[in-house]
C-alpha positions as CSV (number, residue, x, y, z in Angstrom):
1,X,19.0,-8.3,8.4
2,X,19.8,-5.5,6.6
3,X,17.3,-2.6,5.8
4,X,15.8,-2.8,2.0
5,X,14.1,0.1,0.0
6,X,11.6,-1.2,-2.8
7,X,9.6,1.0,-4.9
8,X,7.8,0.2,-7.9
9,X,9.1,2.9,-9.9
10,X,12.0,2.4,-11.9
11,X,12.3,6.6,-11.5
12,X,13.1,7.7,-7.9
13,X,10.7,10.8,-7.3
14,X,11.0,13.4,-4.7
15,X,8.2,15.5,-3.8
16,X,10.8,18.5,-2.8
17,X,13.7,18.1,-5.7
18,X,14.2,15.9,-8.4
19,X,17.1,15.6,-10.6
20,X,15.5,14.7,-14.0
21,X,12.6,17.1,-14.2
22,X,15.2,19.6,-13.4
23,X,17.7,18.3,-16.4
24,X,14.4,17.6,-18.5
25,X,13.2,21.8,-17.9
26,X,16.5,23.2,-18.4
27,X,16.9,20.7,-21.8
28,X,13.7,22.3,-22.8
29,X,14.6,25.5,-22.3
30,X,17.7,25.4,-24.0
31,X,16.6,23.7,-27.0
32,X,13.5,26.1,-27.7
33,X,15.6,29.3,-26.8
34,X,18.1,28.0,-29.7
35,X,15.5,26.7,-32.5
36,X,12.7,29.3,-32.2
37,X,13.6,33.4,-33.3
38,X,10.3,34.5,-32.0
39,X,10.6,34.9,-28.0
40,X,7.1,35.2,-27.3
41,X,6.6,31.8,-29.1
42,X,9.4,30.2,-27.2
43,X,8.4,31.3,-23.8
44,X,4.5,30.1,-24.5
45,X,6.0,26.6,-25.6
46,X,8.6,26.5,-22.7
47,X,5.9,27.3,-20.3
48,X,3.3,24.7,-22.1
49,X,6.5,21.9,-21.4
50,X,7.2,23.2,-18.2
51,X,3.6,22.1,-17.1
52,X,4.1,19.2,-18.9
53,X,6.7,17.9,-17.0
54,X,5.5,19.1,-13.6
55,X,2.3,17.0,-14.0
56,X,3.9,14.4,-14.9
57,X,5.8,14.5,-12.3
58,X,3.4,14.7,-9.9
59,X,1.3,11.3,-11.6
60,X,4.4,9.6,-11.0
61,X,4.7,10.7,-7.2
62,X,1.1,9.7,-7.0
63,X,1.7,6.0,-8.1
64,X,5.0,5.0,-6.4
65,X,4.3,2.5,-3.9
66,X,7.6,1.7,-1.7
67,X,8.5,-1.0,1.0
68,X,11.3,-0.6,3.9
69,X,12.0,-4.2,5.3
70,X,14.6,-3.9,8.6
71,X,15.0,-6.1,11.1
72,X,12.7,-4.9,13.3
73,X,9.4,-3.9,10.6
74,X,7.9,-3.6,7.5
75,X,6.2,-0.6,6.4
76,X,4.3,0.7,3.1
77,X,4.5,3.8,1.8
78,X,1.9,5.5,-0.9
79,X,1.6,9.3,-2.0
80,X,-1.3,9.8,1.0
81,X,0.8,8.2,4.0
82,X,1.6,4.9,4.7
83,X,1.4,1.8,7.6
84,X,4.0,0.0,9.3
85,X,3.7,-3.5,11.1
86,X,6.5,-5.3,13.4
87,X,7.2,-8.3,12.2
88,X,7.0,-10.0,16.1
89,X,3.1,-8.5,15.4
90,X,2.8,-10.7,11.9
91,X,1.2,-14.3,12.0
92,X,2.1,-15.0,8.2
93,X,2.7,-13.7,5.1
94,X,1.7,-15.6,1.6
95,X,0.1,-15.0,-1.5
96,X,-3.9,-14.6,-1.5
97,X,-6.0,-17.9,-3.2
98,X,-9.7,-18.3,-3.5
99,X,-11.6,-21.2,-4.3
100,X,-12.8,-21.8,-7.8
101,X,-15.0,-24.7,-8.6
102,X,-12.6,-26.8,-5.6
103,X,-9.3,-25.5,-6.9
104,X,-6.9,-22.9,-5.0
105,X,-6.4,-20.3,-7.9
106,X,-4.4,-17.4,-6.7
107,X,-4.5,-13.4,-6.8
108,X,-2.9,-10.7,-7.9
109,X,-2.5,-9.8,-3.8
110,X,-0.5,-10.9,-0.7
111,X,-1.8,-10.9,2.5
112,X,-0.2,-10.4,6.0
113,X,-2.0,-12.1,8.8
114,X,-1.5,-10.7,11.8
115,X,-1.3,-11.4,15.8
116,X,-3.1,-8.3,17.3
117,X,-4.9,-5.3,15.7
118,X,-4.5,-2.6,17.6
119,X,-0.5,-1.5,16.4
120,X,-1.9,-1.3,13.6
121,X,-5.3,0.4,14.0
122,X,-2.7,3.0,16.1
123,X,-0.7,3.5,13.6
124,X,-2.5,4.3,10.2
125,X,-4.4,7.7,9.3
126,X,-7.1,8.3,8.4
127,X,-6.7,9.3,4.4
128,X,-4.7,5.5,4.4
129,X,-7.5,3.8,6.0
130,X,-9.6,5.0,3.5
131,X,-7.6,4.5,0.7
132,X,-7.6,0.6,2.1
133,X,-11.4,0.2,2.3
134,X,-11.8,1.8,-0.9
135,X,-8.7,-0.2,-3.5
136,X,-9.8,-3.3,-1.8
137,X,-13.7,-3.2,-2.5
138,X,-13.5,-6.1,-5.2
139,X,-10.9,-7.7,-3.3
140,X,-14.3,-8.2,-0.6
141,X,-16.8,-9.3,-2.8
142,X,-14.7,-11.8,-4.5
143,X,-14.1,-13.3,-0.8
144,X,-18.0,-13.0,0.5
145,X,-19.0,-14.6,-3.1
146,X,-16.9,-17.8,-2.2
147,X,-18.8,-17.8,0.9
148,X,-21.8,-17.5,-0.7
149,X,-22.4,-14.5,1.2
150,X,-22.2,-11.7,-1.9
151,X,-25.6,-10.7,-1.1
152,X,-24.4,-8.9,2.2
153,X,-21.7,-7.1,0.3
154,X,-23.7,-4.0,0.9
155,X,-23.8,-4.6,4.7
156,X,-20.3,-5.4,5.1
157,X,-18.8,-2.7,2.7
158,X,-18.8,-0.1,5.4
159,X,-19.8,-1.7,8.4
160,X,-19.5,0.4,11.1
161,X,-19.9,-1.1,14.1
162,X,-18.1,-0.6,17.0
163,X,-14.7,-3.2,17.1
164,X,-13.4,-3.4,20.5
165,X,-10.1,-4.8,21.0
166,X,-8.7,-7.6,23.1
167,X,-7.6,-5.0,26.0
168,X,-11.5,-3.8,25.7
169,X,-10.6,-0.1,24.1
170,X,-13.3,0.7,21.7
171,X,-12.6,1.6,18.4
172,X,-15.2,3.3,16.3
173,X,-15.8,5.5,13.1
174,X,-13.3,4.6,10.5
175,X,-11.2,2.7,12.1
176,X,-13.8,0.4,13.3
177,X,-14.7,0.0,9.6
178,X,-10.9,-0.7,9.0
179,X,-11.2,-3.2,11.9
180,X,-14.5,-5.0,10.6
181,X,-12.7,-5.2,7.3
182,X,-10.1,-6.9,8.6
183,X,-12.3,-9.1,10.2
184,X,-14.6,-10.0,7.3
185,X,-11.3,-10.4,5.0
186,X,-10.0,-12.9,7.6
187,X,-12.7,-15.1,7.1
188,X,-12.4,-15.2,3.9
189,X,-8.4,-15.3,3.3
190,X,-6.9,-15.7,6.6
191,X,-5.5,-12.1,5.8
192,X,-5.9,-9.4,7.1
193,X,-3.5,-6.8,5.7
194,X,-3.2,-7.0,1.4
195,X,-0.9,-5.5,-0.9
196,X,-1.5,-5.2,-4.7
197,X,0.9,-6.9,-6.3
198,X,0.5,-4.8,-8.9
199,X,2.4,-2.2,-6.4
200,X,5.7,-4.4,-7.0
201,X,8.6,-4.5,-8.6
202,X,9.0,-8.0,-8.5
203,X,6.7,-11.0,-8.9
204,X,4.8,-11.8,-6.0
205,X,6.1,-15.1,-4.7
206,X,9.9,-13.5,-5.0
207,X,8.3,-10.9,-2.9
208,X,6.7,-13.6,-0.3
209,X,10.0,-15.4,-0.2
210,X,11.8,-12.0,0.6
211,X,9.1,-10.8,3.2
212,X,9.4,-14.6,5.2
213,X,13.4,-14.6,5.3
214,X,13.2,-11.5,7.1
215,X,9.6,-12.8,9.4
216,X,12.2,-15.6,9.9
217,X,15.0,-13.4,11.4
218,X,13.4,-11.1,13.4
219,X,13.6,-11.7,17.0
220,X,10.4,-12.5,18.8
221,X,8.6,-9.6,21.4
222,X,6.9,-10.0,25.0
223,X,3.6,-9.0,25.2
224,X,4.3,-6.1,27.1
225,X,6.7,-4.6,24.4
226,X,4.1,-5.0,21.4
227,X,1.7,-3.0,23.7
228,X,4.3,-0.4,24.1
């Protein structure tokens, strides 16, 4: 399979150089130096655009959420940082559902279920990990109230407690909140990694369909590589 680039921004951004806010500055500049006589006036608005611009530019950096599917991994990346998961590592991949009055009704999310923790837990910082238990708050609620169990939200929010892993390494501080998370969203999804599909530029079941072609292709790992 080839590698794929999403984003949900119709406007690539780069944090270092950027081809439209430079056109859109030096338009600015061109057209104020031209219609306004008075310099001082023109080099207040100029500078009052310039900002303009810049900030926007920077919201938009803020909100792109982008995807790079290979053959080999799937990886997310946000403003902060991003995570990446191997697709021999990934269980399954579907839309999220919860149960309402004995019908499946979907959400706006799509979960990843996946084989082992750890890679993952590995591999994310810390300013992504809590960006996740943060964004996905209502996300775990919504779960523990199907359960009946919304009156431990408060103990499960941030719930600490050591996770230790299959190959008995300990994990603790935010990542063992990351892993309990995971763990608590599991029983209520049989997720454990979500994405918004608000973050997408397409609608989540093309997205599904797109993710599982390429789960499909990629060529299963030993044990011993994963841990690697």
């Amino acid at each position: 399979m080839q590698t794929l680039h999403l984003s949900n921004q119709l406007i690539k951004v780069n944090p270092f150089s950027n081809k439209f806010v430079l056109f859109a500055a030096v338009l600015l500049i061109s057209t104020v130096l031209l219609l306004s006589p008075d310099l001082p006036l023109a080099l207040m608005i100029i500078g009052c655009g310039a900002f303009i611009i810049t900030l926007c530019h920077i919201l938009i950096l803020k909100s792109t959420v982008s995807y790079t599917l290979t053959s080999t991994h799937f990886q997310q990346h946000l403003y902060k940082g991003g995570w990446v998961v191997k697709w021999s590592n990934i269980s399954k991949i579907g839309i999220c559902c919860c149960d309402s009055e004995g019908w499946q009704q979907p959400l706006p999310w799509i979960g990843i279920k996946l084989k082992h923790y750890e890679p993952y837990l590995d591999g994310i910082c810390p300013r992504i990990a809590t960006e996740v238990l943060l964004s996905q708050r209502a996300l775990l609620y919504l779960g523990l109230k199907q359960q009946h169990r919304e009156t431990q939200f408060e103990d499960v929010v941030l719930d600490s407690h050591p996770y230790t892993s299959r190959d008995g390494f300990r994990y603790s501080g935010l990542l063992a909140m990351l892993a309990n998370r995971m763990r608590h969203q599991r029983q209520s999804y049989d997720y454990d990694v979500f994405i918004s599909a608000n973050d997408l530029d397409r609608s989540a079941e093309e997205f599904v369909g797109l993710a599982r072609r390429y789960l499909a292709a990629a060529e299963p790992e030993s044990q011993e590589q994963m841990k690697g």
